[in-house]
N, C-alpha and C positions, 0 to 999 in steps of 0.2 A: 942784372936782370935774368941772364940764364939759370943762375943758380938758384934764383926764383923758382921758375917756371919747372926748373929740371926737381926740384922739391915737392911740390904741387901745390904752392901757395897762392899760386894765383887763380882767379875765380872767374867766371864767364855769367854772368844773369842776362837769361835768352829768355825772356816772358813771351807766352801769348800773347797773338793781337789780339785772340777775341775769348772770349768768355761765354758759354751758349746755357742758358738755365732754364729746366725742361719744367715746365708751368706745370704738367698732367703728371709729376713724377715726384712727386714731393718737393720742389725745387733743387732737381740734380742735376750737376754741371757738369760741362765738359769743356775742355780748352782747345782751340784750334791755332795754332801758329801761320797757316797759309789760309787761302780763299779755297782751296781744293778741299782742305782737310773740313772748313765748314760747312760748304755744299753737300760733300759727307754726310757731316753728322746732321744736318738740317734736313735733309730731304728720309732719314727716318722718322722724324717727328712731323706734329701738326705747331702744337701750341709751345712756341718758345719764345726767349728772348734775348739780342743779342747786344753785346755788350762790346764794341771797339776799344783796344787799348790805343793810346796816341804816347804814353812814354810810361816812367815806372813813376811815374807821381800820380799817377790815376792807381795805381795796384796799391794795397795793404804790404805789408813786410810779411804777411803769412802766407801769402797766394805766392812769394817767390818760391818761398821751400815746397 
């Protein structure tokens, strides 16, 4: 396993929990990982919509990369 790791073969998928899609903006998105980072980005906008991740079976395989 070290020699794994010590390679860089091994891989970490750290998705978003949330997904935030700005209604007034063409529908552009932004990813937030915490509740801080989406209060963030929410309170510059009016019109959005947010989107909870609950595991990687709700995510497409393209929103990993």
């Amino acid at each position: 396993m070290k020699k794994l790791i010590e390679e860089g073969m091994i891989y970490i998928a750290l998705p978003p929990l949330y997904k935030i899609t700005i209604k007034s903006s063409n529908n552009k998105s932004f990813y937030a990982w915490d509740e801080d980072e989406l209060r963030e980005i929410t309170s510059q906008y009016t019109n959005y919509e947010i989107q909870r991740y609950k595991g990687l079976g709700e995510m497409n395989a393209d929103q990993l990369w």
